[in-house]
Phi, psi and omega in degrees: 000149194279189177237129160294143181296163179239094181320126164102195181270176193237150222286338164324287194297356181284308184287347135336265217311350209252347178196090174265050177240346200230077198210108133248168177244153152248167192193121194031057153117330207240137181315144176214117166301157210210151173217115139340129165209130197263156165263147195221154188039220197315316216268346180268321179299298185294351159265028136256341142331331204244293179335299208277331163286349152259349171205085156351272193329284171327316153287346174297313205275316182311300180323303191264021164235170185264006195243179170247129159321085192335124160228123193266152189229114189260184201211081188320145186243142183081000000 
């Protein structure tokens, strides 16, 4: 059975956009503060290019939705 699509962006990106100073990642255990940044145009089409040959799905899921998919590039901070 398919999963119905969900119209519009989903609130993780909202909340990205409304406060990308306030991010973390872990990475072995330890916490890393961070800054959110979306990629736009060129620089954003070859990381999803790069996503998406590594991980099948994600270009799959672009392909069957009506929207373009965010793509955030985090950043370590400090």
């Amino acid at each position: 059975m398919a999963r119905p699509r969900r119209p519009g962006t989903p609130a993780w990106y909202h909340n990205l956009r409304a406060h990308p100073d306030r991010v973390t990642f872990e990475i072995g255990g330890r916490r890393v503060p961070a800054r959110a940044e979306e990629l736009t145009g060129a620089e954003r089409e070859a990381a999803m290019r790069r996503i998406a040959a590594s991980q099948p799905r994600f270009g799959g899921y672009e392909r069957r939705t009506d929207r373009k998919l965010p793509v955030i590039r985090l950043s370590a901070r400090g």
